[in-house]
C-alpha positions in Angstrom: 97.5 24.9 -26.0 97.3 27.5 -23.6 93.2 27.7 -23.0 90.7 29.4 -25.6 93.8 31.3 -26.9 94.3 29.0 -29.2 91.0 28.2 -30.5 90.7 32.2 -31.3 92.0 30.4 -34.4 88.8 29.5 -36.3 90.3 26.3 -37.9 90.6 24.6 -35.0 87.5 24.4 -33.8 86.0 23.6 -37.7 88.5 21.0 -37.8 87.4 19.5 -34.6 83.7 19.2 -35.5 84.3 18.1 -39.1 86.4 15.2 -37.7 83.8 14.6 -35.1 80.9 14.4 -38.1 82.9 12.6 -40.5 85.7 10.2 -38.2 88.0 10.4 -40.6 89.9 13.0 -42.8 92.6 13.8 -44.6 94.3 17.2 -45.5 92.8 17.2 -48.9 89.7 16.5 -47.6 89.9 19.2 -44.6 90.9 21.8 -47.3 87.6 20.7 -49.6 85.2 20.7 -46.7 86.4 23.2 -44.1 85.6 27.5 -44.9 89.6 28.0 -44.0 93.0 28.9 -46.4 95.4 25.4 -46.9 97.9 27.3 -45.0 95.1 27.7 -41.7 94.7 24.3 -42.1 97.8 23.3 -42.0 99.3 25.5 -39.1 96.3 24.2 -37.0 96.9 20.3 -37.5 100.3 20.8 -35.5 98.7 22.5 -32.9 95.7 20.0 -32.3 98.3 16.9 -32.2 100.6 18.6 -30.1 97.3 19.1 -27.6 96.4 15.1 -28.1 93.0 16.6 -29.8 93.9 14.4 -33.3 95.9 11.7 -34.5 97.6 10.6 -37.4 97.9 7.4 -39.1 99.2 6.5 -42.6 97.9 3.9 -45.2 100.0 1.0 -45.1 99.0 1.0 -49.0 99.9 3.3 -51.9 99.4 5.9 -52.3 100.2 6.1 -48.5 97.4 9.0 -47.4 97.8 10.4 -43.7 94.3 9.5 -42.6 93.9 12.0 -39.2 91.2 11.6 -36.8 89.6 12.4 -33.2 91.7 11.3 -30.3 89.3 10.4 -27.0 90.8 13.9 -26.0 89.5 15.7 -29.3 86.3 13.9 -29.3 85.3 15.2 -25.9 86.1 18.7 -27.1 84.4 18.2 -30.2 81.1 17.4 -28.5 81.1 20.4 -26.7 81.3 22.1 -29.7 79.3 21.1 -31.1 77.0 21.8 -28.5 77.8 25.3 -28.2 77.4 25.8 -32.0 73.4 24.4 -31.3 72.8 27.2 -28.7 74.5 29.7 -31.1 72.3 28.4 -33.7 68.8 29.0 -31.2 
C-alpha cells in the first residue's frame, strides 16, 4: 500500500470499519452489508492482506467458509476511521 493512494478506493476503508463493528466477516457477508460492487470487494480483500490490515482463516468444518477479520494492524487503522468518519459526521 503505497499511503492514502490506496484507500482512494472506497472499499477499503468500509471494509475496515465494518470488520472493526462486526469482528468477523465473510465475503458474502461484506457483499450484503458493505454499499460497494462484489468485484470492489473482492479486488480490495487482496490489497488489505497484502498490507497485514486483515486476515483469513477457514472453518475447519463444512461447509469450510473463509471467516476474514482485523489484524492488530487493521484494527489500529480502523479506529482511526472511524474517528475520522465522527468528525465528518459533526
Amino acid at each position: 500500500m503505497t499511503g492514502f493512494k490506496d484507500l482512494e478506493q472506497t472499499t477499503l476503508p468500509r471494509i475496515l470499519v465494518h470488520l472493526s463493528k462486526k469482528g468477523e466477516a465473510t465475503r458474502t457477508d461484506l457483499k450484503r452489508s458493505i454499499d460497494a460492487s462484489q468485484q470492489a470487494i473482492y479486488n480490495a480483500l487482496p490489497l488489505l492482506k497484502e498490507n497485514n490490515l486483515i486476515k483469513e482463516t477457514t472453518d475447519e468444518r463444512f461447509p469450510f467458509a473463509v471467516k476474514i477479520s482485523l489484524t492488530e494492524k487493521g484494527k489500529k487503522v480502523a479506529e482511526y476511521l472511524i474517528k475520522i468518519e465522527e468528525m465528518l459526521k459533526n
